[in-house]
Structure formats: structure tokens, C-alpha cells
Steps between C-alpha positions, in 0.01 A plus 500: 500500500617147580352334812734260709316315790705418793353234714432624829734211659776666390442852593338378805169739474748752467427790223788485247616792306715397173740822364780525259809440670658831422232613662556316817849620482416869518239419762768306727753714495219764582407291832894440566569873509215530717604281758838639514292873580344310760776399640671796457288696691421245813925537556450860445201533769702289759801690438315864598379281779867439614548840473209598735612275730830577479672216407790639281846545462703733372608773383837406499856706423659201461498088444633494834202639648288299300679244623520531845120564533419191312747307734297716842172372335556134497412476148 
């Protein structure tokens, strides 16, 4: 297997993993859809919070009523 020495100045004592860039691909995309779960679920949790607390709206029969309690809210 071929050896490639990268001077420590440059990865700044730093350990340095090289991969195949398809591989990076499927790894980042991995990490992206990860994030967006994380995310996902922190606006979920503070959501059921609003809930608990009671900070919600609705249901509503109409748009009118929709509207009018967004306009009583100061929104």
C-alpha cells in the first residue's frame, strides 16, 4: 500500500484520514440527513412544549377566525 507523508505543518498535528471521494459523498450526505433529524426533533420537542404550555391557536371553522385570533394576538 502506498505511503504519502503529510508534513505536520499542514495538518497542524491534526490526524488526517484520506478516503475515496465517493466515499465522502455517501458519508456527507449521511451527516446532512442527520442534522436535519436533529433539527427536526429540537422543533418537534419545543412544539409539545408549546402545547404544554398552552401556547396555540386554533382549531378554526374558518380563515376568519384564524384571522381574527392572529390579529387579537399581536402577531
Amino acid at each position: 500500500m502506498p505511503t504519502i507523508t503529510i508534513p505536520k505543518k499542514i495538518t497542524k498535528g491534526e490526524e488526517l484520514i484520506i478516503i475515496p471521494k465517493a466515499d465522502w459523498e455517501k458519508f456527507k450526505k449521511i451527516a446532512e440527513m442527520k442534522l436535519s433529524h436533529l433539527e427536526l426533533e429540537k422543533g418537534l420537542k419545543e412544539s409539545l412544549e408549546d402545547v404544554k404550555m398552552g401556547r396555540i391557536f386554533g382549531p378554526f371553522e374558518t380563515v376568519e377566525e384564524f384571522k381574527k385570533a392572529i390579529k387579537s394576538s399581536h402577531l
